[in-house]
PDB file of N, CA, C and O in Angstrom, chain B, residues numbered from 101:
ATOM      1  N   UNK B 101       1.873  -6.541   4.781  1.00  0.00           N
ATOM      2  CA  UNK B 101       1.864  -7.591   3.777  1.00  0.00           C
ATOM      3  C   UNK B 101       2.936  -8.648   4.057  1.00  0.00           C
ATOM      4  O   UNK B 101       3.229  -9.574   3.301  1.00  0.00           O
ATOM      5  N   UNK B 102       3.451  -8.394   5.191  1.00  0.00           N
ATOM      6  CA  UNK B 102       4.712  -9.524   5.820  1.00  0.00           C
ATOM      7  C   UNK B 102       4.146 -10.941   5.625  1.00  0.00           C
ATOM      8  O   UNK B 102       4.628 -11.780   4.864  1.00  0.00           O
ATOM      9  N   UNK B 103       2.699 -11.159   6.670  1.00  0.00           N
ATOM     10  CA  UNK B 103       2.233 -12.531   6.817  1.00  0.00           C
ATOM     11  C   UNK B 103       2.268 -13.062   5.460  1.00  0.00           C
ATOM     12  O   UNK B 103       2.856 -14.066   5.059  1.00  0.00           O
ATOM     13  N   UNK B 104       1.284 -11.931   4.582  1.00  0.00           N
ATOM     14  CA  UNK B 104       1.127 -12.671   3.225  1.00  0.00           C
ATOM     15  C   UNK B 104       1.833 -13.170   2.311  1.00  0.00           C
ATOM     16  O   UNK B 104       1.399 -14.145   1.697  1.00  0.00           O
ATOM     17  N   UNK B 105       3.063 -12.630   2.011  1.00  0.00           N
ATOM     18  CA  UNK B 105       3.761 -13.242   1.482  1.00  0.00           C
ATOM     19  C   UNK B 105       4.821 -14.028   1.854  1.00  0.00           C
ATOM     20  O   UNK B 105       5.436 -14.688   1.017  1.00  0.00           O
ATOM     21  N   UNK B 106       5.218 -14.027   3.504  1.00  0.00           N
ATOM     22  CA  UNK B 106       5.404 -15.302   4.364  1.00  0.00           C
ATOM     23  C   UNK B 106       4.829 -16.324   3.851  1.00  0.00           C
ATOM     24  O   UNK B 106       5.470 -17.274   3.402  1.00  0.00           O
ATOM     25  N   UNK B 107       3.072 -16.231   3.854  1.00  0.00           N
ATOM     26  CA  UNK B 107       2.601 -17.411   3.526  1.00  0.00           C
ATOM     27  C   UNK B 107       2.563 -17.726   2.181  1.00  0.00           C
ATOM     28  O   UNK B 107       2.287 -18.894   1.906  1.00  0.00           O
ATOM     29  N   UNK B 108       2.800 -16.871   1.190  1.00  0.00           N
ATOM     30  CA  UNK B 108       2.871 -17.780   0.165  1.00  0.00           C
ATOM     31  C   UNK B 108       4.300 -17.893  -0.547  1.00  0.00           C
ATOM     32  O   UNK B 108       4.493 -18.282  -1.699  1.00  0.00           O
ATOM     33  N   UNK B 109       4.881 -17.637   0.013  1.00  0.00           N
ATOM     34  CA  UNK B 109       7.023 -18.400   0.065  1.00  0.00           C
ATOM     35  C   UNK B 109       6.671 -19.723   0.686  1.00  0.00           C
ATOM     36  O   UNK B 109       7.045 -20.749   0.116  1.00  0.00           O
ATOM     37  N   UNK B 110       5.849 -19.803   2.026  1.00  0.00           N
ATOM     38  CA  UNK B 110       5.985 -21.183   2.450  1.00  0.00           C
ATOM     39  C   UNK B 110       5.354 -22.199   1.812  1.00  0.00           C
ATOM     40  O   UNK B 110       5.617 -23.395   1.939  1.00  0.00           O
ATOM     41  N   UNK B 111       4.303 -21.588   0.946  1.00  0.00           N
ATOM     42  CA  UNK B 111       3.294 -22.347   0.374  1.00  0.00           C
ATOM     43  C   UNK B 111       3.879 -23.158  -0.315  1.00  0.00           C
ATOM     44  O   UNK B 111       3.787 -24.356  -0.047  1.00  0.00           O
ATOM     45  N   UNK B 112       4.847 -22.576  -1.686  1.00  0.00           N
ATOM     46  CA  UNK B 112       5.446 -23.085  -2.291  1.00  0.00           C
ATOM     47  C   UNK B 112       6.556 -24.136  -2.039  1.00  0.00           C
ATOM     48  O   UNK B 112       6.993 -24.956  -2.847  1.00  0.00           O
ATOM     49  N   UNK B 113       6.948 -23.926  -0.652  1.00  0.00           N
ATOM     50  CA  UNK B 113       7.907 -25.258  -0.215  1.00  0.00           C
ATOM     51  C   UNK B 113       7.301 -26.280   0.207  1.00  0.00           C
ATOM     52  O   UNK B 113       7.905 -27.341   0.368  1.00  0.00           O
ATOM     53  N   UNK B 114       5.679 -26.111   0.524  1.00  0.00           N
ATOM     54  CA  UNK B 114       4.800 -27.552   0.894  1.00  0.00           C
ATOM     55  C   UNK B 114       3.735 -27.041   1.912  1.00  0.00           C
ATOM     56  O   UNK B 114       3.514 -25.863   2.193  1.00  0.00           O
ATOM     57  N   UNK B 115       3.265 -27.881   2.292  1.00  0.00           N
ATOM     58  CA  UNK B 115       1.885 -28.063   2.726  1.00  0.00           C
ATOM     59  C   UNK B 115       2.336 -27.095   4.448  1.00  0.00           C
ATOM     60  O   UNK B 115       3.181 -27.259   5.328  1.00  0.00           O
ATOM     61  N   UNK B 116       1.325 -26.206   4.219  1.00  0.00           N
ATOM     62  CA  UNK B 116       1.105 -25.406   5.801  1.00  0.00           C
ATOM     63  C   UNK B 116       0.060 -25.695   6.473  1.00  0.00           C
ATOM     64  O   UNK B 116      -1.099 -25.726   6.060  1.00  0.00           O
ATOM     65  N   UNK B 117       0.645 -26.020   8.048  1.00  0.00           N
ATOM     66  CA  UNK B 117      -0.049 -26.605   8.673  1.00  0.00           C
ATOM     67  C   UNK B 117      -0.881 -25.506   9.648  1.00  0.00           C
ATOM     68  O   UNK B 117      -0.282 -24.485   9.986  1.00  0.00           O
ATOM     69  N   UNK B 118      -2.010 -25.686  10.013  1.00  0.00           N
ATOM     70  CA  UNK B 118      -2.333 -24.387  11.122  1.00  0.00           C
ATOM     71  C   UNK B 118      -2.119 -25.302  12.732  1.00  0.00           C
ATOM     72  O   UNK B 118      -2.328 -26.514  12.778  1.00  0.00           O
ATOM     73  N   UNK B 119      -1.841 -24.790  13.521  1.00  0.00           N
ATOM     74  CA  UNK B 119      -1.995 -24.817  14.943  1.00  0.00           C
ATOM     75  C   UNK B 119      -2.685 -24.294  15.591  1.00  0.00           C
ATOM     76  O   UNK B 119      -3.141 -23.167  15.398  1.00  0.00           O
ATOM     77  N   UNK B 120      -2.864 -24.890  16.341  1.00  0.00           N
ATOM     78  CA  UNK B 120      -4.592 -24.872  17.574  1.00  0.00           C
ATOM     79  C   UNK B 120      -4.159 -23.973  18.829  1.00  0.00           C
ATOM     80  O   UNK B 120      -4.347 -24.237  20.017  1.00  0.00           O
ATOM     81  N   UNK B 121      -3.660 -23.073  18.387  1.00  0.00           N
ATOM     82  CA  UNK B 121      -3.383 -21.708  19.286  1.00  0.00           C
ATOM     83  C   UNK B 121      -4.262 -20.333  18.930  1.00  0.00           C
ATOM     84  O   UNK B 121      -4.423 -20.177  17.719  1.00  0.00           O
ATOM     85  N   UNK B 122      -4.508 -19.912  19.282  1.00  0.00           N
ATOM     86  CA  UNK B 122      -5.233 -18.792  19.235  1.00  0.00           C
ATOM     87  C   UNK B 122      -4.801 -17.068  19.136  1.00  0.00           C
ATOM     88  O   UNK B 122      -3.771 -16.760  19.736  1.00  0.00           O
ATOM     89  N   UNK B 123      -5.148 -16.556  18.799  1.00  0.00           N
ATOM     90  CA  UNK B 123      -4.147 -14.630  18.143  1.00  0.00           C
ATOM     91  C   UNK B 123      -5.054 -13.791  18.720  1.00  0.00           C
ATOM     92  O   UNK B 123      -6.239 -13.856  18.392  1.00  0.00           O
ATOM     93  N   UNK B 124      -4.543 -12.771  19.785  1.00  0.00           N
ATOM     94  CA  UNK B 124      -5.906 -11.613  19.790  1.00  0.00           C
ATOM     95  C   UNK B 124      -5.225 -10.603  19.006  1.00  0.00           C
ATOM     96  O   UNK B 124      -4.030 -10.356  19.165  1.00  0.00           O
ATOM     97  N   UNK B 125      -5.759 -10.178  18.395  1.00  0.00           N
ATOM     98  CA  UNK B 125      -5.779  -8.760  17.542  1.00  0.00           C
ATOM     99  C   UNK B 125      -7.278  -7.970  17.967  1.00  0.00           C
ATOM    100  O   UNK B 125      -8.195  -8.455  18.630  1.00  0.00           O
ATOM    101  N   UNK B 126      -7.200  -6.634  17.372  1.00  0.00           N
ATOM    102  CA  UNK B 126      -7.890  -6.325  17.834  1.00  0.00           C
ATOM    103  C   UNK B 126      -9.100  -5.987  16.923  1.00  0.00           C
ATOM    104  O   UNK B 126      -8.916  -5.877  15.711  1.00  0.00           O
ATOM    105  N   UNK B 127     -10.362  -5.815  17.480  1.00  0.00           N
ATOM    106  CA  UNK B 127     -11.466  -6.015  16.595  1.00  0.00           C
ATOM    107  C   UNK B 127     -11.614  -4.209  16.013  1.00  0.00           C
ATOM    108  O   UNK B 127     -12.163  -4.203  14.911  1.00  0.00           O
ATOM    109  N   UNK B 128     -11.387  -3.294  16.324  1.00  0.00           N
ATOM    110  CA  UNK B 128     -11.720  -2.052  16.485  1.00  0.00           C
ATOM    111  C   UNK B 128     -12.022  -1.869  14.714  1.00  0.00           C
ATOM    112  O   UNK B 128     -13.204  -1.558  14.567  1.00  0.00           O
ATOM    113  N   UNK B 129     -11.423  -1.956  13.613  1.00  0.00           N
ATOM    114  CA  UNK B 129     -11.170  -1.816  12.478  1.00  0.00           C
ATOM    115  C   UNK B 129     -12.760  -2.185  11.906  1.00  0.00           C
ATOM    116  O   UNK B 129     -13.616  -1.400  11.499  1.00  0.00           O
ATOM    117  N   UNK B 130     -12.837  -4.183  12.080  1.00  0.00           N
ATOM    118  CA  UNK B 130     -13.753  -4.105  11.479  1.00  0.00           C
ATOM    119  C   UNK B 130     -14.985  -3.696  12.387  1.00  0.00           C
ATOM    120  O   UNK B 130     -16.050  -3.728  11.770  1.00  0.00           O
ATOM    121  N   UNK B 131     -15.064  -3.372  13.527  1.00  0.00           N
ATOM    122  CA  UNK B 131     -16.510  -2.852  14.272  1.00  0.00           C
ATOM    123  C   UNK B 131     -16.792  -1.558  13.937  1.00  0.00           C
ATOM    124  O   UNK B 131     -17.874  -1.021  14.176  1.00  0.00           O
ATOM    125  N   UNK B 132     -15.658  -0.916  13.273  1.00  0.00           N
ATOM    126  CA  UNK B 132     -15.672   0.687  13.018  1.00  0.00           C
ATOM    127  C   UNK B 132     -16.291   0.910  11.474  1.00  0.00           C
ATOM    128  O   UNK B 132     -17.060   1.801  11.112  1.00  0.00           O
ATOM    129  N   UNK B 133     -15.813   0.006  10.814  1.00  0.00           N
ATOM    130  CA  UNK B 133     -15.811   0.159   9.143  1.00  0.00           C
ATOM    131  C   UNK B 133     -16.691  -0.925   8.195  1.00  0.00           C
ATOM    132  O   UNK B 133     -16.930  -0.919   6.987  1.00  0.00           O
ATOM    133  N   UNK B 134     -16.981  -1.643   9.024  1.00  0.00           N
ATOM    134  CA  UNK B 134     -18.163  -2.898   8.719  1.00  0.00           C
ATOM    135  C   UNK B 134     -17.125  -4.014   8.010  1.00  0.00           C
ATOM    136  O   UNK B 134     -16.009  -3.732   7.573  1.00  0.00           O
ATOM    137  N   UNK B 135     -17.740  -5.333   7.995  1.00  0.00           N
ATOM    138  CA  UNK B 135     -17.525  -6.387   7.365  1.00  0.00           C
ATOM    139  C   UNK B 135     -16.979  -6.281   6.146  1.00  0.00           C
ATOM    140  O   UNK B 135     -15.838  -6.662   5.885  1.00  0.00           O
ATOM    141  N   UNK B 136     -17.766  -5.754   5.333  1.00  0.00           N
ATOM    142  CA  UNK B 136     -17.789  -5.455   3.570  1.00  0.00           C
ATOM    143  C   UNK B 136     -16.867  -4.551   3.313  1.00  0.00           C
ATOM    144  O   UNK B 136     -16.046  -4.646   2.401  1.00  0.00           O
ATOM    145  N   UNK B 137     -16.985  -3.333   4.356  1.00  0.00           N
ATOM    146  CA  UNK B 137     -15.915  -2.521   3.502  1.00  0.00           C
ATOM    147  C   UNK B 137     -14.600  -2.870   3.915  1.00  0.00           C
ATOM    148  O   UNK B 137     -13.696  -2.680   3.102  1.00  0.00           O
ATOM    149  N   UNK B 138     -14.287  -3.421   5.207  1.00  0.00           N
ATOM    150  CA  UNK B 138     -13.084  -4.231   5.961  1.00  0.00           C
ATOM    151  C   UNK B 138     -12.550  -5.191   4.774  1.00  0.00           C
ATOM    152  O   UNK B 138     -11.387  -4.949   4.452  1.00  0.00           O
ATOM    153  N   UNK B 139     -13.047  -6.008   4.218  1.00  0.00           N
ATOM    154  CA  UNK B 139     -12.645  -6.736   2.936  1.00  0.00           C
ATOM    155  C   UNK B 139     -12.522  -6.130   2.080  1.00  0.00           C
ATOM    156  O   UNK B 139     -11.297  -6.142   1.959  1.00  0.00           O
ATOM    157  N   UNK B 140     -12.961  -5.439   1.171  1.00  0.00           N
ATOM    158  CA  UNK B 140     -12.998  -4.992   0.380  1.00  0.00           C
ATOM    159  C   UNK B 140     -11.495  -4.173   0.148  1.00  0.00           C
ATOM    160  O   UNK B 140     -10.695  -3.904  -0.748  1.00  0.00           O
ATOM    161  N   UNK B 141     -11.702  -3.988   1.554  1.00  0.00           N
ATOM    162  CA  UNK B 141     -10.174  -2.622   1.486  1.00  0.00           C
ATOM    163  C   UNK B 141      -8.969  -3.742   1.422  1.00  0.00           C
ATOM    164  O   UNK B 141      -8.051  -3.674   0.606  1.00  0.00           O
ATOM    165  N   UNK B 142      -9.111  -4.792   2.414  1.00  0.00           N
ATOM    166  CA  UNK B 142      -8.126  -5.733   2.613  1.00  0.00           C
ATOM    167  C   UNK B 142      -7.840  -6.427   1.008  1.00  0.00           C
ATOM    168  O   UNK B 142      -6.753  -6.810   0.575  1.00  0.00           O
ATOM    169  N   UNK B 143      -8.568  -6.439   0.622  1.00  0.00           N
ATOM    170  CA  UNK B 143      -8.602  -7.258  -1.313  1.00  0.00           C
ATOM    171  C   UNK B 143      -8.042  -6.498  -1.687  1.00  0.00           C
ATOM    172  O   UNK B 143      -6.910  -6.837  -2.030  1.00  0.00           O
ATOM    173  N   UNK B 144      -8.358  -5.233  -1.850  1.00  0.00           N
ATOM    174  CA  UNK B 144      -7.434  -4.115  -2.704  1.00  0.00           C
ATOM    175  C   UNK B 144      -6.337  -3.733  -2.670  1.00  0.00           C
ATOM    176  O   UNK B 144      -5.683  -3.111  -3.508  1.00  0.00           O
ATOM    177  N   UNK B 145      -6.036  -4.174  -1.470  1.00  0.00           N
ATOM    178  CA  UNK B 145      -4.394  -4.371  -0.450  1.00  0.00           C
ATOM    179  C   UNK B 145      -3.940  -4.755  -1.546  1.00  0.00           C
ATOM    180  O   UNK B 145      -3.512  -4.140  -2.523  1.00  0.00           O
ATOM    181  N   UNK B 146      -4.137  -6.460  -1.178  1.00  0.00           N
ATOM    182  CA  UNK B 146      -3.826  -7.702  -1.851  1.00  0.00           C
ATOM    183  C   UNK B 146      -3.971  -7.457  -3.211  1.00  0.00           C
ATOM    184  O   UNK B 146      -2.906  -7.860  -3.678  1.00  0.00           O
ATOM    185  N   UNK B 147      -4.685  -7.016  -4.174  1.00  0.00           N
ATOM    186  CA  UNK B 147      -4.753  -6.963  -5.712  1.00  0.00           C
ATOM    187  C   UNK B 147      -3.158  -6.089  -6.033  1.00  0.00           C
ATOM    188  O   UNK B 147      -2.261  -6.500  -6.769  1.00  0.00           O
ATOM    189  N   UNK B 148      -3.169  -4.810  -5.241  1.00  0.00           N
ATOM    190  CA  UNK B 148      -2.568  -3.877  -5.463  1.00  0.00           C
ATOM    191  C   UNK B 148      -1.136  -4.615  -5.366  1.00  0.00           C
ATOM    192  O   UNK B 148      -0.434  -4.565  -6.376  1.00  0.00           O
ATOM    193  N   UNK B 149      -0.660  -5.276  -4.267  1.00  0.00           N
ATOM    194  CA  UNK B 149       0.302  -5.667  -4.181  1.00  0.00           C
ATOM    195  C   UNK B 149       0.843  -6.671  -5.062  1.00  0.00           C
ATOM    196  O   UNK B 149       2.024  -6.654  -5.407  1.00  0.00           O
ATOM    197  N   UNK B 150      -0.147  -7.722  -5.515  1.00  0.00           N
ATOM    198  CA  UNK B 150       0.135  -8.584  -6.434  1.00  0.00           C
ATOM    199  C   UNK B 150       0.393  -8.341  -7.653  1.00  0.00           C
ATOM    200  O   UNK B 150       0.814  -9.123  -8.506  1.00  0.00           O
ATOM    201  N   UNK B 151       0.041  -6.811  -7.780  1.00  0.00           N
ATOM    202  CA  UNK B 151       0.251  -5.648  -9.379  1.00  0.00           C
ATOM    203  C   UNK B 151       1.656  -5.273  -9.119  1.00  0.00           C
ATOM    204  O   UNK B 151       2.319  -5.058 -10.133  1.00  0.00           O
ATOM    205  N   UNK B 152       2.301  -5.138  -7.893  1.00  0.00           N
ATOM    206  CA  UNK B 152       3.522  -4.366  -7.714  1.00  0.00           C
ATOM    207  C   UNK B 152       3.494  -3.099  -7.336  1.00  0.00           C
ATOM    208  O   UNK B 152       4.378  -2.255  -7.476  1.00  0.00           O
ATOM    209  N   UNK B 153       2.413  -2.990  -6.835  1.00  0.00           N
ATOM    210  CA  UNK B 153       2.470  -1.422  -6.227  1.00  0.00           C
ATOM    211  C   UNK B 153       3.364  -1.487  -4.933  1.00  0.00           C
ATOM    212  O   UNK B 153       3.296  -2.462  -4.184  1.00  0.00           O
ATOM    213  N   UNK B 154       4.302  -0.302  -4.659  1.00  0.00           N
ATOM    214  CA  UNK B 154       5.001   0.086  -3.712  1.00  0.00           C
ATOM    215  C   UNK B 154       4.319  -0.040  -2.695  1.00  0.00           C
ATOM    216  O   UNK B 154       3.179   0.424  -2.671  1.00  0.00           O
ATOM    217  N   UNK B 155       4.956  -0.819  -1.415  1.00  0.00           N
ATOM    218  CA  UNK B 155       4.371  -0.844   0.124  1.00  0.00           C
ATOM    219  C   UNK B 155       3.829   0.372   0.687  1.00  0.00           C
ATOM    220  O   UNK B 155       2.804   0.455   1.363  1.00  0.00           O
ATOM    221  N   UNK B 156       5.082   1.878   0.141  1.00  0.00           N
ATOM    222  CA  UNK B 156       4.707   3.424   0.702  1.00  0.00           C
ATOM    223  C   UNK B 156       3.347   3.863  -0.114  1.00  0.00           C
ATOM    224  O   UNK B 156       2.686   4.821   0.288  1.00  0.00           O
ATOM    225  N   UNK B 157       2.925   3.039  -1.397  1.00  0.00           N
ATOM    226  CA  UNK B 157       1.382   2.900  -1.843  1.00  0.00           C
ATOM    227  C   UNK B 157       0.104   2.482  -1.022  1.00  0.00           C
ATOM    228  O   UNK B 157      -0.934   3.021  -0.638  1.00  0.00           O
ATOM    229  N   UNK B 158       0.492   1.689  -0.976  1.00  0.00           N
ATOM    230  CA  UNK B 158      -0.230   0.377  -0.046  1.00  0.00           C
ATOM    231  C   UNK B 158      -0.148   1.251   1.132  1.00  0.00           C
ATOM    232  O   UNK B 158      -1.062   2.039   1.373  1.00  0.00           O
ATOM    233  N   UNK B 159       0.589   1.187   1.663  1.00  0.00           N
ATOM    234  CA  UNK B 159       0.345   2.162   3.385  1.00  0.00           C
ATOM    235  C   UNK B 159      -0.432   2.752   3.079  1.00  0.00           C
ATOM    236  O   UNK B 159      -1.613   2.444   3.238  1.00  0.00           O
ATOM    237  N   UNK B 160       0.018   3.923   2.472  1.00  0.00           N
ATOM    238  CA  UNK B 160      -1.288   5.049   2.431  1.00  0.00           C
ATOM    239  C   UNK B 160      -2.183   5.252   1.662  1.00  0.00           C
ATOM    240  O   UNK B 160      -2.740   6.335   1.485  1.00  0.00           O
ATOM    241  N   UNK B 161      -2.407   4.276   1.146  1.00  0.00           N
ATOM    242  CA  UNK B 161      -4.071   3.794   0.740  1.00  0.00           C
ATOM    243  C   UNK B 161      -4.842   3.314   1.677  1.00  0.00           C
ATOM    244  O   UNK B 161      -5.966   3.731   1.954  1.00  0.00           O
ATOM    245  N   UNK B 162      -4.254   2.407   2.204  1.00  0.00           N
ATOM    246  CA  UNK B 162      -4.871   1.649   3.481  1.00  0.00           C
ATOM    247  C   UNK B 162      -4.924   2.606   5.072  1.00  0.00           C
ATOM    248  O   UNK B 162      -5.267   2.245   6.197  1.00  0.00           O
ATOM    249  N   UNK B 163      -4.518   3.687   4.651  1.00  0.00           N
ATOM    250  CA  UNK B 163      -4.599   4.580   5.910  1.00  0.00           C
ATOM    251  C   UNK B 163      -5.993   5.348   6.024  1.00  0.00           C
ATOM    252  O   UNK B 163      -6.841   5.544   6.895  1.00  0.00           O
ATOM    253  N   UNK B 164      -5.734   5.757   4.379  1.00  0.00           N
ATOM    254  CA  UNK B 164      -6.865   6.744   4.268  1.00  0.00           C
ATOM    255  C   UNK B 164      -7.952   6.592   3.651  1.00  0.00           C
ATOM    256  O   UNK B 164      -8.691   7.483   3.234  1.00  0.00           O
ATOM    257  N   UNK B 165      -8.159   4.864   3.531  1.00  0.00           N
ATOM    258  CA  UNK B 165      -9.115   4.233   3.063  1.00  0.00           C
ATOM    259  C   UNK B 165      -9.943   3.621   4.696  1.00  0.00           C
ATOM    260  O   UNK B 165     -11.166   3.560   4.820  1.00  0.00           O
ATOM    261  N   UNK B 166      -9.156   3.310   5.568  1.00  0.00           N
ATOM    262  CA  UNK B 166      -9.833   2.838   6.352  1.00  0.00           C
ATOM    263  C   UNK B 166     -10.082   3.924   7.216  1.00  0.00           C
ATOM    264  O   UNK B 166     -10.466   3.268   8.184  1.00  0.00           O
ATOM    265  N   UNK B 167     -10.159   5.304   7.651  1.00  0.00           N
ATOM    266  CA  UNK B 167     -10.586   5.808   8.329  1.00  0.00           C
ATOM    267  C   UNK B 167     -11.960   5.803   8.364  1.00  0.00           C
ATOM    268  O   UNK B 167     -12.708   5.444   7.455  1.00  0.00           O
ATOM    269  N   UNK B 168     -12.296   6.265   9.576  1.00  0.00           N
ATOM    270  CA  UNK B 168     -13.943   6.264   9.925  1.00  0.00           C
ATOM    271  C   UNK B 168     -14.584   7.543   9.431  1.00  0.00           C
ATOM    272  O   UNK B 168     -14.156   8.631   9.818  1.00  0.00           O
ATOM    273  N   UNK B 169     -15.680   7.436   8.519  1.00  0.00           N
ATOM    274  CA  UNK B 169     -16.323   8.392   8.354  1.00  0.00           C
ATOM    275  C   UNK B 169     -17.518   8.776   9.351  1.00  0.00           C
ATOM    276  O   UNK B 169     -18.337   7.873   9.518  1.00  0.00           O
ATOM    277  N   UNK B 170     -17.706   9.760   9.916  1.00  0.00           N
ATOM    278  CA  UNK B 170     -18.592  10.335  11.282  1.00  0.00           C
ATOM    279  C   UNK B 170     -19.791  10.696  10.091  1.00  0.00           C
ATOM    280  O   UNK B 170     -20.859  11.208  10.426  1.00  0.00           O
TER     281      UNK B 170
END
């Protein structure tokens, strides 16, 4: 949740600009867990955190929410 609330500290000091550089990360997450549920989990991140739930929350929700079911 670093970026996110990076970005919205900066937000509040003014207008963020994007740059025409490019990020590889890696795709494995959402090719494993689909589109929908990849968001879904990522929103709940984000809701949760914006409630004040503890990061050691958030981790391990997001651990054992995104595993792959076989």
């Amino acid at each position: 949740m670093e970026d996110f609330e990076l970005a919205r500290r900066l937000k509040k000091l003014g207008r963020i600009d994007l740059l025409e550089l490019e990020a590889s990360t890696s795709d494995r997450r959402w090719r494993a867990l689909g589109i929908t549920r990849t968001t879904l989990i990522n929103q709940a991140i984000v809701i949760g955190y914006l409630l004040g739930c503890s990061p050691y929350s958030l981790s391990s929700w997001y651990r054992r929410s995104s595993k792959v079911r076989r």
